[in-house]
C-alpha positions as CSV (number, residue, x, y, z in Angstrom):
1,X,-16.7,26.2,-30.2
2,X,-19.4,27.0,-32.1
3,X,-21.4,24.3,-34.9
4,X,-22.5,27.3,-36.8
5,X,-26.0,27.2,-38.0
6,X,-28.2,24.7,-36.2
7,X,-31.5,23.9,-37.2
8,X,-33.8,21.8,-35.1
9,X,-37.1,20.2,-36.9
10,X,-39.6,19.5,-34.5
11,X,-39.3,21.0,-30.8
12,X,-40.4,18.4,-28.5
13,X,-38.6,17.0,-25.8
14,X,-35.7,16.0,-27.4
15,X,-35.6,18.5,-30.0
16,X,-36.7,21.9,-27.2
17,X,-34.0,19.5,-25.1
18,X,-31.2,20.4,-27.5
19,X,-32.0,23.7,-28.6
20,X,-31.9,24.8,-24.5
21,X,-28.6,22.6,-24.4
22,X,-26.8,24.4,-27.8
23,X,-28.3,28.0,-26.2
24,X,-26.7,27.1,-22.6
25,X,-23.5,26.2,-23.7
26,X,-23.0,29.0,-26.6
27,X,-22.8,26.4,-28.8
28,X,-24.8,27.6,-31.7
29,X,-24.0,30.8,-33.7
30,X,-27.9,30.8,-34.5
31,X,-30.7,28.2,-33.5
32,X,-33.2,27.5,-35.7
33,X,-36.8,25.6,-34.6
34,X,-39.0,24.9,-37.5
35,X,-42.4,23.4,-35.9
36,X,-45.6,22.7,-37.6
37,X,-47.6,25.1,-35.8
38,X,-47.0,28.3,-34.5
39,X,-49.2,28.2,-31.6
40,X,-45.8,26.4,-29.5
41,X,-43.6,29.2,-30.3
42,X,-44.6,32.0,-27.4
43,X,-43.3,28.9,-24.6
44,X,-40.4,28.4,-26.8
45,X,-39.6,32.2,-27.2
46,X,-39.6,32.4,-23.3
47,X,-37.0,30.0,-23.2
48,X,-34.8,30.7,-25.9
49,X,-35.7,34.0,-27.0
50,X,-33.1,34.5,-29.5
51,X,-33.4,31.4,-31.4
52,X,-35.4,31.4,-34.8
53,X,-39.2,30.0,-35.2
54,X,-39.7,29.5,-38.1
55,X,-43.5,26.7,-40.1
56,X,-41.3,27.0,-43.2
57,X,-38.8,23.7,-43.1
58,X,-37.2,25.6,-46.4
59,X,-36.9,28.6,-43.9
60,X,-34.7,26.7,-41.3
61,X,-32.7,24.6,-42.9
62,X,-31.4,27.4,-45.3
63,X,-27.6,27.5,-45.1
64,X,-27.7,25.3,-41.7
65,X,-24.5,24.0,-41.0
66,X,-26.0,20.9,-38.9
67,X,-29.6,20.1,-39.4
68,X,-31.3,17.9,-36.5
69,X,-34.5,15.8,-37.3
70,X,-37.0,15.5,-34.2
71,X,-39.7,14.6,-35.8
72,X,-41.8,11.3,-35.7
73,X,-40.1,8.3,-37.7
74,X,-43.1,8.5,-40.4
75,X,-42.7,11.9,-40.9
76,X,-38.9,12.2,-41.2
77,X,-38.6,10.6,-45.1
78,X,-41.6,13.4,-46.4
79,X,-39.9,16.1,-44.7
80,X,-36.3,15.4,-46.0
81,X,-37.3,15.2,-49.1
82,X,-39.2,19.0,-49.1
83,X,-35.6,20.3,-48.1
84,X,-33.0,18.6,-49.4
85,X,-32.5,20.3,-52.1
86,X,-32.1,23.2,-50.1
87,X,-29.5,22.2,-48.2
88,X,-25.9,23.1,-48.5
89,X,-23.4,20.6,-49.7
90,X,-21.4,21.0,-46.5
91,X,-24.6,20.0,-44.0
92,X,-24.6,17.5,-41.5
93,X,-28.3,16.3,-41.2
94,X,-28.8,13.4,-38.6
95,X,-31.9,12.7,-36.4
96,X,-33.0,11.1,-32.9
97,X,-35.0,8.5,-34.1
98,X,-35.6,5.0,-31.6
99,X,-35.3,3.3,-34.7
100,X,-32.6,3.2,-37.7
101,X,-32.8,0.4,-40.2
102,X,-35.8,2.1,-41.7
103,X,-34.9,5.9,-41.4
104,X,-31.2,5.1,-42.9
105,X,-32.8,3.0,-45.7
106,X,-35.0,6.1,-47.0
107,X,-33.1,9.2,-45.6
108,X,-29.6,8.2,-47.0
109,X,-30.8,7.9,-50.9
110,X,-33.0,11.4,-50.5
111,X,-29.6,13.1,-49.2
112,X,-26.8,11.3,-51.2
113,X,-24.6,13.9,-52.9
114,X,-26.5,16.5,-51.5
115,X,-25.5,16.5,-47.7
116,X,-23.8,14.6,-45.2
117,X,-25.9,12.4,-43.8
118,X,-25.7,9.8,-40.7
119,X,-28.1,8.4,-37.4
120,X,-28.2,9.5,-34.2
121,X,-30.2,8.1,-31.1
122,X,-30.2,9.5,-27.9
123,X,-30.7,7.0,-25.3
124,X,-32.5,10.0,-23.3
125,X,-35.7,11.4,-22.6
126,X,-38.6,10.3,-20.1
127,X,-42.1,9.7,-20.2
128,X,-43.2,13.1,-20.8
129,X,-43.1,14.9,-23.9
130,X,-43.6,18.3,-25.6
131,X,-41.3,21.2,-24.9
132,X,-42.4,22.0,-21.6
133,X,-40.4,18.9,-20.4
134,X,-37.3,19.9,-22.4
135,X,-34.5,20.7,-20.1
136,X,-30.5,21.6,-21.2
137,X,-29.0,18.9,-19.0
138,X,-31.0,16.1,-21.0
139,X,-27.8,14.4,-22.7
140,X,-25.6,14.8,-19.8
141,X,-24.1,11.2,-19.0
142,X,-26.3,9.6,-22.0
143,X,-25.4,7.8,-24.5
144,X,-25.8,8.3,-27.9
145,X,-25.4,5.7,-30.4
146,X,-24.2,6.8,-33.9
147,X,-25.0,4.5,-36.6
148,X,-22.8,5.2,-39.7
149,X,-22.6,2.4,-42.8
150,X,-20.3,1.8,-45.3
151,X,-21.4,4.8,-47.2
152,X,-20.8,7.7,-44.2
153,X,-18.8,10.0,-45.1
154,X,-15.8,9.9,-42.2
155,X,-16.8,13.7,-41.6
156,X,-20.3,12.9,-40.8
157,X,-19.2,10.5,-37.9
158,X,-16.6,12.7,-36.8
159,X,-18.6,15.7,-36.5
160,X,-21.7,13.8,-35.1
161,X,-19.5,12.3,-32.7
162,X,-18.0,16.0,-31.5
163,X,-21.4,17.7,-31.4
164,X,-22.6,15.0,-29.5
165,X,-20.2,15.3,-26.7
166,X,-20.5,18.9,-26.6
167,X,-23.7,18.7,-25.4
168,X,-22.7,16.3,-22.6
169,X,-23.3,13.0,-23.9
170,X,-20.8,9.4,-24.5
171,X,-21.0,8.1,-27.8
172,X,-20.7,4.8,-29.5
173,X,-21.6,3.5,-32.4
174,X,-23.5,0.6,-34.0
175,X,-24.6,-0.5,-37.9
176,X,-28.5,0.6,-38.0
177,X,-29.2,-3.3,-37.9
178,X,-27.7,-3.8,-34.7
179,X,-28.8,-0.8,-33.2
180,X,-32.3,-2.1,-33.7
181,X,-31.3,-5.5,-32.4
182,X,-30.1,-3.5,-29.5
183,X,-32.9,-1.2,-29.0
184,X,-35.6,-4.2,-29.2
185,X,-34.2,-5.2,-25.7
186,X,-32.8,-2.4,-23.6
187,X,-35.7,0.3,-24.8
188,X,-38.9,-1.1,-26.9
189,X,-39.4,-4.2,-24.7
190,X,-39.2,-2.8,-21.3
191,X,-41.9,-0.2,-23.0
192,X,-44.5,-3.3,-24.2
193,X,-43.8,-5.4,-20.8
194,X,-44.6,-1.8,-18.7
195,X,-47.5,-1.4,-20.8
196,X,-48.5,-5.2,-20.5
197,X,-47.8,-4.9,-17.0
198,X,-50.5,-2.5,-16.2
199,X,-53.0,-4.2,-18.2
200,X,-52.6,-6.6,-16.9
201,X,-53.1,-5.6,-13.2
202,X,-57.0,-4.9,-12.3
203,X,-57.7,-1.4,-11.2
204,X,-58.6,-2.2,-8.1
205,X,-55.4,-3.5,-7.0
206,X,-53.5,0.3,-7.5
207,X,-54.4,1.1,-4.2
208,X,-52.2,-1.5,-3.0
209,X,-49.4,-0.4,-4.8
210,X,-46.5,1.3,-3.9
211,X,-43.1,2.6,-5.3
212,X,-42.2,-1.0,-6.7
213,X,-45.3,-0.9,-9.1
214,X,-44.9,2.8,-9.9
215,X,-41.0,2.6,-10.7
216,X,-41.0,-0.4,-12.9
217,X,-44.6,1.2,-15.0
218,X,-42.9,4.5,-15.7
219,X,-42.4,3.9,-18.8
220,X,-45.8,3.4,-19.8
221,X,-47.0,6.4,-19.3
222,X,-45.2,7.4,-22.7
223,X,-47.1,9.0,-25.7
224,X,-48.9,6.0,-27.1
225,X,-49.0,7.4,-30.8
226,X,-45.3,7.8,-30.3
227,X,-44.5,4.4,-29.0
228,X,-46.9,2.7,-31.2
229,X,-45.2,4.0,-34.4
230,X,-41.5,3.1,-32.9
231,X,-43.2,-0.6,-32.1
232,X,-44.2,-1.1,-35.3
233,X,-41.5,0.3,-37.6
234,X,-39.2,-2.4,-35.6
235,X,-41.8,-5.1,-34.9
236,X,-39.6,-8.0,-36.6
237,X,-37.0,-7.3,-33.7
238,X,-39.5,-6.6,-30.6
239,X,-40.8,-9.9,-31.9
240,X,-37.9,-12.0,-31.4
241,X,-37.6,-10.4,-27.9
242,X,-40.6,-10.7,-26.9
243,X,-40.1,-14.5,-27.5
244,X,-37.0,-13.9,-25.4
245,X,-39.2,-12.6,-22.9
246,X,-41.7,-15.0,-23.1
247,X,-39.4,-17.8,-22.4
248,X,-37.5,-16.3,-19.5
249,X,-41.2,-16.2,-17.5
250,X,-42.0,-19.7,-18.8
251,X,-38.6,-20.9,-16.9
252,X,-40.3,-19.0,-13.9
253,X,-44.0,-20.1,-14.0
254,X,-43.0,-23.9,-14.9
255,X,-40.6,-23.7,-11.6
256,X,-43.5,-22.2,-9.5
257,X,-45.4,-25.4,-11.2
258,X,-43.3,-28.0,-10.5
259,X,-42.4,-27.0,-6.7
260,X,-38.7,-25.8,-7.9
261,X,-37.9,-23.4,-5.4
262,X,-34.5,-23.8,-6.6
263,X,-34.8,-23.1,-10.0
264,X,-36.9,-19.9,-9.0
265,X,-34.2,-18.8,-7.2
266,X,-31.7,-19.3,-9.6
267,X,-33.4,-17.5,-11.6
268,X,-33.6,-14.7,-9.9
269,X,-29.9,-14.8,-8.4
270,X,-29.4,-14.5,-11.9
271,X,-31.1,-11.5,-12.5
272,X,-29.7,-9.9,-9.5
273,X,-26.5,-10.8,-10.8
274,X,-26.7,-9.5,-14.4
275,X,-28.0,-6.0,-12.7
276,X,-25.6,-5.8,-10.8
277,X,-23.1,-5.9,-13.5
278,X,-25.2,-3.6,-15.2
279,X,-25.1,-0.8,-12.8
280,X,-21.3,-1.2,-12.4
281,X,-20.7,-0.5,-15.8
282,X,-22.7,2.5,-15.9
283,X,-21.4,4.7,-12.9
């Protein structure tokens, strides 16, 4: 199977992650990169040396049958509407943005009647970025969450959902509100409590610590320009679960307070518990 023309704006991990994937799997009859600068392009021409580079966005989306936005969230809105024009009626354009309330509210206007046009976000990636940490098995097992409103076009899900799952990933889908909702929790939070974490630890204590410590601060080791713009364009939602968050350790310091060695175990039994349920679902 083949998605035609597929053009990929911005080759970082995700993006270099996909492009590898489409190549591996003769998915793509061409690949397209466009990328700001061209000083990236001799690593990516290693890699994939028949895909196009291209620091002309007009250049790569032109007659693209699907059109992938990797850029940053800020930059996705200014970008779309440089090309849209350009683009063929027949298009699929979706993205990998962490956020989609936002991105759906100014994308979806800018390509109305010009494209079809819905969100994607791939619950993969690490805490490295750039395309030197792209890798074609990136979406194998993931899950992507589509999130299609009451004006996507059926064929947009249904080829979102199909290209997608060629490259080895489970879908689902979710209104962008809910998504966000979603995301707040199971992504953004643990991101801000890593990060909190850390700070929160003197420096002088790391040489005490050990896989425990490492494990559960992956995360913030992330590109803080990138997480900072994904914590602010959903702030209203990281918000309420930080609050969530916030009264969860209350329940823990005020049993620690009050001598409740009870009620600190139950509260960790239930953490165990709701782990454990967790990892069940997702083998």
């Amino acid at each position: 199977m083949s998605f035609g023309t597929v053009a990929i704006l911005g080759p970082g991990l995700i993006g270099g992650s996909l492009a590898l994937a489409l190549a591996e799997r003769s998915l793509a009859r061409q690949i397209r990169i466009y990328g700001r600068r061209d000083a990236t392009f001799p690593a990516i021409r290693e890699r994939l040396p028949l895909a196009e580079l291209t620091t002309n966005v007009l250049d790569a989306v032109r007659d693209a049958d699907v059109v992938i936005l990797c850029v940053p969230i800020e930059t996705m809105a200014p970008l779309v509407k440089q090309f849209a024009g350009s683009l063929k009626p027949t298009a699929l354009v979706t993205d990998v943005g962490s956020v989609k309330e936002s991105v759906d509210n100014e994308i979806a206007p800018l390509l109305a009647n010009k494209a079809l046009w819905i969100g994607s976000h791939p619950m993969a990636g690490s805490e490295k970025s750039g395309f030197a940490a792209a890798r074609p098995d990136l979406f194998v097992g993931a899950r992507i969450i589509l999130t299609p409103t009451g004006k996507t076009a059926p064929e947009a899900r249904e080829r979102a959902e199909t290209f997608w799952q060629k490259v080895g990933a489970s879908v689902f889908t979710a209104p962008p509100f809910e998504h966000d909702k979603m995301v707040a929790h199971i992504s953004h939070l643990p991101h801000l409590a890593a990060a909190a974490l850390v700070n929160a630890t003197d420096e002088n204590h790391f040489k005490a610590a050990g896989p425990g410590f490492r494990d559960t601060t992956r995360v913030a080791s992330g590109s803080p320009d990138l997480w900072t713009e994904i914590a602010w364009d959903n702030r209203e939602k990281i918000k309420s679960a930080i609050a969530t968050l916030v009264t969860e350790l209350e329940h823990i310091k005020i049993s620690l307070e009050k001598g409740d060695k009870s009620g600190l175990q139950q509260a960790l039994q239930k953490a165990h518990d709701q782990r454990s349920k967790f990892l069940r679902s997702h083998l």
